[in-house]
C-alpha positions as CSV (number, residue, x, y, z in Angstrom):
1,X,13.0,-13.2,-34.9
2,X,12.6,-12.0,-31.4
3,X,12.0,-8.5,-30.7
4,X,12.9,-6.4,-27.5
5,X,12.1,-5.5,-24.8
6,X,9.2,-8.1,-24.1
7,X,5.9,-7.1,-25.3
8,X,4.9,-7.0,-21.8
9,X,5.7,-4.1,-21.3
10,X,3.9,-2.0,-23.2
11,X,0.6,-2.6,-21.4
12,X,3.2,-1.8,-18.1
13,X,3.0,2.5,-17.5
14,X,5.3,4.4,-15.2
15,X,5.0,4.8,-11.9
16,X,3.4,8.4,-12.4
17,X,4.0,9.9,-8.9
18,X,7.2,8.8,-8.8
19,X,7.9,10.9,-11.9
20,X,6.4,13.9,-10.5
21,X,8.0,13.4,-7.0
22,X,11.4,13.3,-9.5
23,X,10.2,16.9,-10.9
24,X,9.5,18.5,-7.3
25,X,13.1,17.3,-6.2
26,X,14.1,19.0,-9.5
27,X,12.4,22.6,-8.4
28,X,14.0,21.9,-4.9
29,X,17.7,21.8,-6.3
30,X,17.0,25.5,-8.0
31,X,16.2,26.4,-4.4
32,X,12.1,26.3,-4.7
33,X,10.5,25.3,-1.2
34,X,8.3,22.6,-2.7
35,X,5.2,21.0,0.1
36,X,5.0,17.1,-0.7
37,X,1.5,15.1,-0.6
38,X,2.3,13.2,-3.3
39,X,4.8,10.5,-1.7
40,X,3.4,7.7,0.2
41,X,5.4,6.9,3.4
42,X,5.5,8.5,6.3
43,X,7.5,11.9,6.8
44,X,8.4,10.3,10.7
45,X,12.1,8.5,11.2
46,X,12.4,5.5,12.1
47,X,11.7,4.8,16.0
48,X,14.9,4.5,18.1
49,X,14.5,1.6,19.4
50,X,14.4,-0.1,15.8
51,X,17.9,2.3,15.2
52,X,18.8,1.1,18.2
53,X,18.4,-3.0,17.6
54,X,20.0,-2.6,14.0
55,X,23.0,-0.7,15.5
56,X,23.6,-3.7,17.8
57,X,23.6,-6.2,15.6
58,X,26.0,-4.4,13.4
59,X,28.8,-4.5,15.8
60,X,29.4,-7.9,15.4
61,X,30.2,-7.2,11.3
62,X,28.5,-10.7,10.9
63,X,26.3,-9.6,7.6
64,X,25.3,-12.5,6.4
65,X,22.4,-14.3,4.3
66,X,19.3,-15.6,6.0
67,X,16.7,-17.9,5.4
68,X,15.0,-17.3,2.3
69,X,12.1,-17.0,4.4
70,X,13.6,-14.5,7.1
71,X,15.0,-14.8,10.7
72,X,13.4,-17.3,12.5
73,X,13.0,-15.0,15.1
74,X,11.3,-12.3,13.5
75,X,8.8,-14.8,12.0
76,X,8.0,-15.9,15.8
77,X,7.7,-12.2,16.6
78,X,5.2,-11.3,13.4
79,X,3.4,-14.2,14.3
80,X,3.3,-13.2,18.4
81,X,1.9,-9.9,17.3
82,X,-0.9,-11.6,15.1
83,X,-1.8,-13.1,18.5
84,X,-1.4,-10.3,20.3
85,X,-3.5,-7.4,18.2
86,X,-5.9,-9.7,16.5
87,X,-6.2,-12.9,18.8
88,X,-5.0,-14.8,16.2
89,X,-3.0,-17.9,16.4
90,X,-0.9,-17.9,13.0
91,X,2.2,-20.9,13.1
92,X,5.7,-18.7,12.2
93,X,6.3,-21.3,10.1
94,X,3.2,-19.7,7.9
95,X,5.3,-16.2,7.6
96,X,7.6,-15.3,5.0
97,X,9.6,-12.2,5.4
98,X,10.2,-10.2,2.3
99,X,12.0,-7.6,0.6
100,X,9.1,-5.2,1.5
101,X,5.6,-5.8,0.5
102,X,6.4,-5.7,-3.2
103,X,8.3,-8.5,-3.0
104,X,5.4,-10.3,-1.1
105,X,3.2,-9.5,-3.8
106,X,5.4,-10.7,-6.8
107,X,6.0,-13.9,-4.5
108,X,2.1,-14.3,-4.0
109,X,1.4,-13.7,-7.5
110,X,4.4,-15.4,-8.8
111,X,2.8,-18.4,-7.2
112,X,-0.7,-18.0,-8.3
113,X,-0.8,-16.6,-11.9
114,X,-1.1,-18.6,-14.6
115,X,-0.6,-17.3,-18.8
116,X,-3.8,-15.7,-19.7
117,X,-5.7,-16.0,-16.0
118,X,-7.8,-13.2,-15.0
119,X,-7.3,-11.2,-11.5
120,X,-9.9,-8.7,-10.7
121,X,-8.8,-5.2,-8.7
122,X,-10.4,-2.4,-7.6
123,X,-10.1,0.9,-9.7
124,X,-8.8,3.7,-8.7
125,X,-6.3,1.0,-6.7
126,X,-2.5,0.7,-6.0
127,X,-1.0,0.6,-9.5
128,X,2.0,-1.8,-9.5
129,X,-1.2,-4.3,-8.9
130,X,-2.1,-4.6,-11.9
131,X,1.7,-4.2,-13.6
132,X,2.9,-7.1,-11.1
133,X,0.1,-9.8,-12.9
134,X,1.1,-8.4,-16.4
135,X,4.4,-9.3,-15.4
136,X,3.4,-13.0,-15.1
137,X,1.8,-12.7,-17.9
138,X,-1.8,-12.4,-16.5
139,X,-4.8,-10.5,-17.1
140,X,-5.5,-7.6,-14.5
141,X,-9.5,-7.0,-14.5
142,X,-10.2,-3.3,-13.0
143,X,-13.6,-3.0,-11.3
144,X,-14.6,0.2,-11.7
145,X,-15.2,1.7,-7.7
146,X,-16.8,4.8,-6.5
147,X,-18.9,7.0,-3.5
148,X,-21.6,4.1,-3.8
149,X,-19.5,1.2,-2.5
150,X,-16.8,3.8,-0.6
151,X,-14.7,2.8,-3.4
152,X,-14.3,-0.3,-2.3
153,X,-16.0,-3.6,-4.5
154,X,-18.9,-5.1,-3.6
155,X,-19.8,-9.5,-4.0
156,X,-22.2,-8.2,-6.7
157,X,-18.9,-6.4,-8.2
158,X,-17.2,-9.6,-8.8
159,X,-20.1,-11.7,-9.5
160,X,-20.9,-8.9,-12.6
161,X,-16.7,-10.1,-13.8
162,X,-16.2,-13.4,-12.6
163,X,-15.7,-15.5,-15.9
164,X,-14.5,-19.3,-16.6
165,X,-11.1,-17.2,-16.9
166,X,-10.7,-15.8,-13.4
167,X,-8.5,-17.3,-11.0
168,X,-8.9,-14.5,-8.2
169,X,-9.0,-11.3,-6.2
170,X,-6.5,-8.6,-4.8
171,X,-8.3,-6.3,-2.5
172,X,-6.7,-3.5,-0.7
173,X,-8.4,-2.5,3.3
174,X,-7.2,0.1,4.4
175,X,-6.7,1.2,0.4
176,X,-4.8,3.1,-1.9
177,X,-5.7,5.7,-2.5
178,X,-8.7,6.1,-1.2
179,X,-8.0,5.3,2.6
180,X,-11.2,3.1,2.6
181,X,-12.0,0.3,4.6
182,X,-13.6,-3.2,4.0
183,X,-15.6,-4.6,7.2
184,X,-15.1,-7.6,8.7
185,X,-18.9,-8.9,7.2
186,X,-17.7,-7.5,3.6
187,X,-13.8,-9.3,4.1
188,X,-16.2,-12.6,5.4
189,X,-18.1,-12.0,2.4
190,X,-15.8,-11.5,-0.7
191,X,-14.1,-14.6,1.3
192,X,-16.6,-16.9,0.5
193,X,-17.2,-16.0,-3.2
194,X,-13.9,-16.4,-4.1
195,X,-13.7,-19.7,-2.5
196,X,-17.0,-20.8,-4.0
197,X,-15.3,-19.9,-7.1
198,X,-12.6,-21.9,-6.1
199,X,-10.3,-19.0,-7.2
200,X,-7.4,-17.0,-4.5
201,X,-7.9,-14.2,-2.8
202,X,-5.1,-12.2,-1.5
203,X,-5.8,-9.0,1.0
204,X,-3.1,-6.3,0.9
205,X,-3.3,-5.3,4.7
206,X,0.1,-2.7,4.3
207,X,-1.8,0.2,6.2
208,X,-3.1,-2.2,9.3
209,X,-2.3,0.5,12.6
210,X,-3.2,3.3,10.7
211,X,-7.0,3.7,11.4
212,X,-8.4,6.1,12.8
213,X,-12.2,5.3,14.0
214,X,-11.0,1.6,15.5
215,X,-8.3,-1.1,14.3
216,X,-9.2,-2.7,11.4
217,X,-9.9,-6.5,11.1
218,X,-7.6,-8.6,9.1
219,X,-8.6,-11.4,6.4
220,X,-7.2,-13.6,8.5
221,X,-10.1,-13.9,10.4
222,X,-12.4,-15.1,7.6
223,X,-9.9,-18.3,6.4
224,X,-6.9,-19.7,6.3
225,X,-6.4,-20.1,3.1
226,X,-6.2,-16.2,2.0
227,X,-2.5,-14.7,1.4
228,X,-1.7,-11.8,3.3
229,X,0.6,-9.2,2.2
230,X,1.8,-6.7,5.1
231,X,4.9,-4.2,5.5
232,X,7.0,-2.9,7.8
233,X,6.8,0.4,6.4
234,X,3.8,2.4,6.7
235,X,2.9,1.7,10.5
236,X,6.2,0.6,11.3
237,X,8.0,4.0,9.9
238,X,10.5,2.2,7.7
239,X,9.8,2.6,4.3
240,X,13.9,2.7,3.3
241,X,14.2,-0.6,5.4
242,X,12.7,-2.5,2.2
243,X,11.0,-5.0,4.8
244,X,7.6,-6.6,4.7
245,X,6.0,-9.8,5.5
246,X,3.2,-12.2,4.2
247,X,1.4,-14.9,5.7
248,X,1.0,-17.9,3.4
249,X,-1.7,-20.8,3.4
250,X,0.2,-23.9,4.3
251,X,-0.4,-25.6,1.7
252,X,1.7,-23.3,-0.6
253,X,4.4,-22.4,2.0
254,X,7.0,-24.6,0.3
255,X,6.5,-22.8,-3.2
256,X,6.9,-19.6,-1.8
257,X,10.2,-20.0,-0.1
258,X,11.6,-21.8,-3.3
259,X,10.5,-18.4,-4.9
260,X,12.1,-16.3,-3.0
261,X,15.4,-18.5,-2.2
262,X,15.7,-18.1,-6.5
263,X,14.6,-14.5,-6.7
264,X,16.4,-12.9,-4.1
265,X,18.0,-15.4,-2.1
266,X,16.6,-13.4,1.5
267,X,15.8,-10.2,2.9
268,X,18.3,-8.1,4.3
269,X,20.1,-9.3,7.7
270,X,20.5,-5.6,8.9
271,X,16.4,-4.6,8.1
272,X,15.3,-7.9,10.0
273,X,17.4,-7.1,13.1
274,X,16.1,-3.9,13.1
275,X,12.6,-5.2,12.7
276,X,13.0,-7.1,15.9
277,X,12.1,-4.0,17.6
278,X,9.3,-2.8,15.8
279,X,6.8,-4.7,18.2
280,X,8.6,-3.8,21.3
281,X,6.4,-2.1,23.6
282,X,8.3,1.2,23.6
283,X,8.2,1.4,19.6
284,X,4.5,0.8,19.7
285,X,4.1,3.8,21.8
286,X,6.0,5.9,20.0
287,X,3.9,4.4,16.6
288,X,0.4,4.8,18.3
289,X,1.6,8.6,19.0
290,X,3.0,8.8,15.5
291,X,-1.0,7.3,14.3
292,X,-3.2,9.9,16.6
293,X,-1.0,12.6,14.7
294,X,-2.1,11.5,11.5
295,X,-5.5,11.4,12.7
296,X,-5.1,15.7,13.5
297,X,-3.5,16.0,10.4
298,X,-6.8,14.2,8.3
299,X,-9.6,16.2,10.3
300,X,-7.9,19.5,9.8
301,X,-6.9,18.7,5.8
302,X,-10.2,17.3,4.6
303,X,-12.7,20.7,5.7
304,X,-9.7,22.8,4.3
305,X,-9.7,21.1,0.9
306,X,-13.6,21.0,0.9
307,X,-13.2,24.6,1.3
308,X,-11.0,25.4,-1.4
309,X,-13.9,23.3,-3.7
310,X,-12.7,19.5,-3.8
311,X,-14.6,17.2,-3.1
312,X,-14.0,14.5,-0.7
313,X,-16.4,11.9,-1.7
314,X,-14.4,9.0,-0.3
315,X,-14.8,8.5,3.9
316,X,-11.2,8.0,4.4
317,X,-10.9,5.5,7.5
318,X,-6.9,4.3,7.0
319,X,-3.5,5.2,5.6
320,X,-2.9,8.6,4.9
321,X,-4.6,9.7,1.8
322,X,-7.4,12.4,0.8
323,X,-8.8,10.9,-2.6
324,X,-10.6,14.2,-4.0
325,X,-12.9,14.6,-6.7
326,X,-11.5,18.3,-8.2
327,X,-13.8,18.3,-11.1
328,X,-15.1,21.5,-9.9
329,X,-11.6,23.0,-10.4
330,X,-10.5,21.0,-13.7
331,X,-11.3,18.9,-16.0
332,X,-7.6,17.7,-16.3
333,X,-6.2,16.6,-12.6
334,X,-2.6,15.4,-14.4
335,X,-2.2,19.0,-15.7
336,X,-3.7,20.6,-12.4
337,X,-1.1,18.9,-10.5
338,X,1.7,19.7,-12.4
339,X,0.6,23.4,-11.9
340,X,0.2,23.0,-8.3
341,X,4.0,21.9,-8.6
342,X,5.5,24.9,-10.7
343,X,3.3,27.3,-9.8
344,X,2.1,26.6,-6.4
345,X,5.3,24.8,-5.2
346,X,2.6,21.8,-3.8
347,X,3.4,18.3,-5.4
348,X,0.1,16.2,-5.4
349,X,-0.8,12.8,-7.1
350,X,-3.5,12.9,-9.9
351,X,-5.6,9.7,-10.8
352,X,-3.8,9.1,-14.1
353,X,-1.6,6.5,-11.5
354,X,-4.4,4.9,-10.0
355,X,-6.2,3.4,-12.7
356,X,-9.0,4.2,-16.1
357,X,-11.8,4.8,-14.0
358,X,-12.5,9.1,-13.6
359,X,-8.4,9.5,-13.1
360,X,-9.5,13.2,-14.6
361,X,-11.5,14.3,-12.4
362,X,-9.5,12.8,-9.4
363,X,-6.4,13.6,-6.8
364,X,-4.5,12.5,-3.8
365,X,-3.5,14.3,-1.3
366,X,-1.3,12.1,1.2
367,X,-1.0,14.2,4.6
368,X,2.5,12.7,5.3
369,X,3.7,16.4,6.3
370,X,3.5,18.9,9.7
371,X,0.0,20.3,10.3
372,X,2.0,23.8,9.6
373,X,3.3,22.2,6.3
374,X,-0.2,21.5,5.7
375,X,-1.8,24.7,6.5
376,X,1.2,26.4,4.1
377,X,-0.4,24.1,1.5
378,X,-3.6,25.0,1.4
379,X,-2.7,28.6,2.1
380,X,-0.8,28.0,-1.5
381,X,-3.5,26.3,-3.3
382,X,-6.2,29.1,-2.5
383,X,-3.6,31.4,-4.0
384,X,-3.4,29.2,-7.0
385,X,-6.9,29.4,-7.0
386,X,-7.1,33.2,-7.4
């Protein structure tokens, strides 16, 4: 007799920091002024001139279904820009829009994962990873990462785990939630093992325009054949949108759009409309602004949180995340955090989300709030302190 739910799930946690985000809204309806770094999008709204393009189309009432694969259009736009920030010439008809990047990611790995294969991730890393290849019923291989490599993994990494089992790699540059960075020599790199290995590698590249010492390179540049999962909502400033892309070797183009005409039939009319505008000109101003302020509010939030006896012993070069080692504070950081909540009134993230590798002894701070939001926190936390 079957038994339910699927047995999948039980190797599938929650999404911790939603939970806790749920518990800070909680405090916030009894009237508590609660600081959040624990959500990851950006506290900006959405640029006018995407408000602007979606409000347009809308007039007409014509809502309709798209492609599977997304507006035309917008795929010649997404593949302009490739052109036009990384002098790369991608054909459109290699873009796939998506229901944000999660959907890219469950159409990549929908594609690629096979009963029983092995996929090896970095840990601490983004933690639906790991829960997306269970869901296909495949093996998720942590690495464990840390100050040596700048948590990121090394080619000696996945030599140490390759196995007749592995089929491939999902790497995170800029990453979650470490804000680390892979260079273009490591990306060329890990590149060529894992097609020595004849295995995949797929490059989540969601927090590409928010760097801070120079724009990052993209995978792109080291093959054709690497899937490329990107988003319009970090950058871009439209999280709610639900609106990514990915960029597909040819050879599997056709697979992916009978994915996603069966999972989801296409992405939202209104979001891609709207998405027209996110590389005009006058949004990218308006983003590059938005990206200098995020820069401020790093520099002033890292010394402070040294100060108050974290350690930052990740170089944070992307996204918006502090990863802090707070061992010298606790020896419990899922606990700590939801102290910092009740008593503090600061939501955080501990590493319990991130993965089995030091979660303890770990936090994130995202910096998605004012500078004087900021400065409140860590005016709270050295109260906390005592």
């Amino acid at each position: 007799m079957p038994t339910f739910p699927a047995s999948r799930l039980a190797n599938i946690a929650p999404f911790h920091v939603l939970e806790l985000m749920a518990r800070a809204r909680a405090l916030e309806a009894e009237g508590r002024d609660i600081i959040h770094m624990e959500v990851g999008e950006p506290d900006f709204p959405t640029p006018e001139p995407v408000i602007a393009a979606v409000q347009t189309s809308l007039t007409s009432g014509r809502v309709f279904y798209t492609p599977a694969l997304g507006l035309p259009e917008l795929r010649h736009a997404i593949a302009d820009f490739y052109q036009t920030r990384y002098g790369i010439s991608i054909p459109a008809a290699r873009i796939a829009v998506t229901a944000g990047a999660s959907a890219a990611l469950l159409l990549t790995l929908a594609c690629l994962v096979e009963v029983g294969s092995e996929w090896l991730l970095s840990d601490p890393g983004y933690p639906c990873n790991r829960h997306f290849i269970r869901s296909f019923e495949g093996v998720p291989i942590g690495i464990p990462v840390g100050p040596a490599s700048n948590f990121q993994p090394t080619p000696a990494d996945f030599e140490a785990h390759w196995n007749e089992r592995s089929a491939g790699v999902l790497l995170a540059s800029p990453a979650n939630p470490t804000g680390t960075m892979l260079s273009g020599e490591q990306l060329a790199a890990i590149a060529e093992f894992v097609r020595q290995h004849q295995g995949q590698l797929i490059v989540d590249e969601i927090y590409h325009g928010l760097t801070y010492e120079g724009d990052a390179q993209t995978a792109l540049q080291f093959g054709d054949d690497i899937f490329i999962v990107q988003s319009f909502s970090k950058y871009f400033n439209m999280t709610g949108w639900r609106l990514g892309w990915l960029v597909v070797p040819e050879r599997f183009v056709r697979d992916i759009e009978k994915l996603a005409q069966n999972l989801y039939i296409s992405p939202s009319m209104p979001a891609q409309h709207a998405a027209l505008a996110a590389f005009a000109p006058t949004t990218i101003s308006i983003l590059e602004a938005r990206r200098a302020e995020f820069r401020r509010r790093r520099d002033f939030l890292a010394p402070a949180l040294a100060d108050l006896g974290f350690q930052l012993t990740a170089r944070p070069q992307g996204a918006f995340y502090l990863y802090v080692d707070c061992s010298a504070l606790t020896s419990n950081s899922d606990r700590f955090a939801r102290d910092l909540i009740e008593s503090a009134g600061v939501a955080t993230t501990p590493g319990l989300d991130f993965g089995t590798h030091a979660p303890n002894q770990h936090m994130r701070f995202a910096y998605t709030t004012t500078l004087e939001r900021l400065a409140e926190a860590v005016d709270r936390i050295r109260r906390f302190l005592g």
